[in-house]
C-alpha positions in Angstrom: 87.2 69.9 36.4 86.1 73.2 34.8 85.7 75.7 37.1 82.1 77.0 36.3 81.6 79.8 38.9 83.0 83.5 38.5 82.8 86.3 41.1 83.0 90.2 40.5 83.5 92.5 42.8 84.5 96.0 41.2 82.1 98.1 42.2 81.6 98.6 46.1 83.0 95.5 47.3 86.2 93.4 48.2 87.3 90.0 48.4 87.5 88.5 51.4 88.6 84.8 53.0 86.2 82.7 54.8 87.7 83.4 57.9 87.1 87.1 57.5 83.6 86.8 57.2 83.2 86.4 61.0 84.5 90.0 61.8 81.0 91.4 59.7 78.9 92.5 62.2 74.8 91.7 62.2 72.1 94.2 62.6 69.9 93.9 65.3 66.4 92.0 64.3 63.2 93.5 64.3 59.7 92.6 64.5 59.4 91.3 61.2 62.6 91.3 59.9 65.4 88.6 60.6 69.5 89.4 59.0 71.1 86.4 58.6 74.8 86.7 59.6 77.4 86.1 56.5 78.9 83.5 58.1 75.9 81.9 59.2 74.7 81.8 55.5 77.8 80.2 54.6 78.3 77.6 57.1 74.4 76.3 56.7 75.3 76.0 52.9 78.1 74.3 53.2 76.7 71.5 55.7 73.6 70.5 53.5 76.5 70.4 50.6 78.2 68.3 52.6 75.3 65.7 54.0 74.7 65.3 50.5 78.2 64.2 50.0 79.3 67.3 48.0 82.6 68.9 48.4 83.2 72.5 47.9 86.8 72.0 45.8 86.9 76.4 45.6 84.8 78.9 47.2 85.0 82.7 46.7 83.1 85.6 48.4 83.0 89.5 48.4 81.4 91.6 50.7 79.9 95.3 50.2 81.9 98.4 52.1 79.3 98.8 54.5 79.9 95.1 55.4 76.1 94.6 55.1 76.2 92.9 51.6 77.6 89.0 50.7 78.4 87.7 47.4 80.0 84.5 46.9 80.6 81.9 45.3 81.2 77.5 45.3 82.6 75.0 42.8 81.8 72.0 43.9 82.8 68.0 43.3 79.4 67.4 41.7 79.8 66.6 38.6 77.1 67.2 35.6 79.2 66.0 32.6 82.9 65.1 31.4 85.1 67.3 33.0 82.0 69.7 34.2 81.1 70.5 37.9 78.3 72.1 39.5 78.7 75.8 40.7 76.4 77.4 43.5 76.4 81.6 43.4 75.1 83.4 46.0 73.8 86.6 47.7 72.6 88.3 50.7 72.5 91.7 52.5 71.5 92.8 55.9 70.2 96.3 54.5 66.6 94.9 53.6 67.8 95.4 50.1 68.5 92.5 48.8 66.9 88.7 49.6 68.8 85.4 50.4 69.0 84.5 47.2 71.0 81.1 45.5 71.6 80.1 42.2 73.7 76.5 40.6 74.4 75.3 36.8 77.1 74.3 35.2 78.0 78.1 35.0 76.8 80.9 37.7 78.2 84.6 37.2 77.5 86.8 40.6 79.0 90.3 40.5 78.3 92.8 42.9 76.2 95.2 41.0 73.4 92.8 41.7 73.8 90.8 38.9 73.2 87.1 39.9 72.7 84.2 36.8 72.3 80.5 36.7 70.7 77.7 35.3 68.1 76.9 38.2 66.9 79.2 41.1 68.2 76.9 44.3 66.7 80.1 47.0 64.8 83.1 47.0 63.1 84.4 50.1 62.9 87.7 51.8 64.4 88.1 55.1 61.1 88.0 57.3 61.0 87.2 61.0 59.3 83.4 61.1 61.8 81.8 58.5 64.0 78.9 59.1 67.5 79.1 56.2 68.0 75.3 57.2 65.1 74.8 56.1 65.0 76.5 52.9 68.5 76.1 52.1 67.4 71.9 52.4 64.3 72.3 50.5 66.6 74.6 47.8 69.0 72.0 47.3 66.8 69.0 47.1 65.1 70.2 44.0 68.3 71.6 42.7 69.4 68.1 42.7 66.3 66.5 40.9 67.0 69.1 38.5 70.2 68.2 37.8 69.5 65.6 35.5 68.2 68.3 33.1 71.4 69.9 33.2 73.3 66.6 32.3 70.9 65.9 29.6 71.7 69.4 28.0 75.5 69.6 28.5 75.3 65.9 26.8 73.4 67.3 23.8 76.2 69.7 23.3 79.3 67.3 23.8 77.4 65.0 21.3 76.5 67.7 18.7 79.7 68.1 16.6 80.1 71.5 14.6 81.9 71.5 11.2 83.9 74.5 10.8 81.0 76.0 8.6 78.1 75.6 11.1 79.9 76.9 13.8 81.0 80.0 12.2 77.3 80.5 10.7 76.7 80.4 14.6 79.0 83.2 15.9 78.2 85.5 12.8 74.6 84.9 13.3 74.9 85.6 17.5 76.9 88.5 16.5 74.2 90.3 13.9 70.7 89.7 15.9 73.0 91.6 19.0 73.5 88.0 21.5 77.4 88.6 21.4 79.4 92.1 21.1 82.3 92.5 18.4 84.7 91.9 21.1 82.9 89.1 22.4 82.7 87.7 18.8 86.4 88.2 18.1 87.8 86.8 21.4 85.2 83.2 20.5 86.5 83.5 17.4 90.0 83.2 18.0 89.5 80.5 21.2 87.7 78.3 18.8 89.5 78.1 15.6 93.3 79.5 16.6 94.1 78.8 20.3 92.5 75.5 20.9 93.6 74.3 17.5 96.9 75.0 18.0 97.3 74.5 22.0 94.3 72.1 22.9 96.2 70.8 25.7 95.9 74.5 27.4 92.4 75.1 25.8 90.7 71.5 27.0 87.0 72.7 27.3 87.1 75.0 23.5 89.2 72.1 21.4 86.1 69.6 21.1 84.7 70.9 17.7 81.1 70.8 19.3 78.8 73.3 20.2 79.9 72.4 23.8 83.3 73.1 22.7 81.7 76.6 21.0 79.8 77.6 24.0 83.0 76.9 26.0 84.8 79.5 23.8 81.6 82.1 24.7 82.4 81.7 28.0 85.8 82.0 28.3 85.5 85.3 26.0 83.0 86.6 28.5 85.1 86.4 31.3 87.4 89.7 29.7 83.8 91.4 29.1 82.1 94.1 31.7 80.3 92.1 34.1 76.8 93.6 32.2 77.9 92.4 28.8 78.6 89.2 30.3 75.1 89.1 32.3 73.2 90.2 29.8 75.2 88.0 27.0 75.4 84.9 29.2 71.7 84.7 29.2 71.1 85.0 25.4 73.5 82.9 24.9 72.1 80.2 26.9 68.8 80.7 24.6 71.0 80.3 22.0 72.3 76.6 22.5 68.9 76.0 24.3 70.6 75.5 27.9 
């Protein structure tokens, strides 16, 4: 499987384990505000993944200095093509800063300069008194999951759209002058598409298809060595682009 999820933490933030995430402490509740504690967030997650018979195959999470703010991140066993799983990315705080909020598509980007992108909204809610996250997290993934089929249908489209070499550089030049991809970003596709994959497909699986799947595979493989705005910003227009 593709791993479809990536987590930055470069700006106030460091990795932790799962384990760690029990030593964060949890401000006291008032009147009409509720923190959730990280690993509270985490756990109820994970057990409505798992009673609907999805497996978290990697998980990854980041937590502010303070301690007050959660970022992480799921690959799961879901699968929503050939060779492509469903991600989750996620984020919290306990500052009254930032609400629960949960994102999943076949590619989610979380970074902890707030940045937070997928293809459907799983949660949003503020972090008020009366709610129940069991509730909402259940409610969240139900509809996530009737959604799904949308994000088969689309990642089908692209496996089954093949790309002559012409097309698909018409593509990148044309992403690279109306301002979707930078030079860099441009150059890096560039090369993944028509050198590396060509010449090493068996290291380059996902770019060597000569489809627009296999084009928007290169995009986001060059994005990954881009500043986590570039690739925020660019991840987005990009998924205009291929109409995702």
């Amino acid at each position: 499987m593709i791993k479809g999820s990536q987590l930055v933490a470069h700006a106030d933030s460091t990795k932790v384990s799962y384990d760690d995430l029990r030593n964060y402490d949890t401000p006291a509740a008032t009147r009409y505000w509720k923190p959730v504690p990280h690993v509270e967030l985490v756990d109820v997650l994970k057990s409505e993944l798992a009673n609907r018979e999805i497996l978290i195959v990697h998980e990854d999470y980041a937590v502010s200095g303070n301690g007050l703010k959660l970022f992480g991140t799921f690959d799961t066993s879901l699968e929503l093509g050939s060779g492509i799983a469903a991600s989750l990315g996620f984020r919290h705080a306990n500052d009254k800063h930032i609400s629960l909020q949960t994102v999943g598509g076949g590619r989610v980007f979380v970074c902890d300069n707030m940045m937070l992108s997928g293809d459907v909204t799983i949660l949003k809610h503020k972090h008020t008194w009366n709610f129940s996250l069991r509730d909402l997290v259940q409610r969240g993934l139900d509809a996530w999951q009737k959604k799904r089929v949308n994000m088969i249908d689309s990642i089908s489209r692209m496996q089954n759209t093949p790309l002559n070499d012409t097309t698909a550089q018409a593509i990148l030049g044309k992403a690279l002058y109306d301002g979707v991809t930078t030079f860099q970003t441009f150059k890096i596709a560039y090369d993944l598409y028509f050198t590396r994959a060509v010449a090493q497909p068996e290291q380059y699986p996902d770019c060597a298809p000569r489809t627009a799947y296999g084009l928007h595979n290169a995009y986001t493989r060059a994005l990954k060595e881009s500043t986590p705005n570039v690739a925020f910003n660019t991840n987005i227009e990009l998924g205009k682009l291929f109409k995702l």
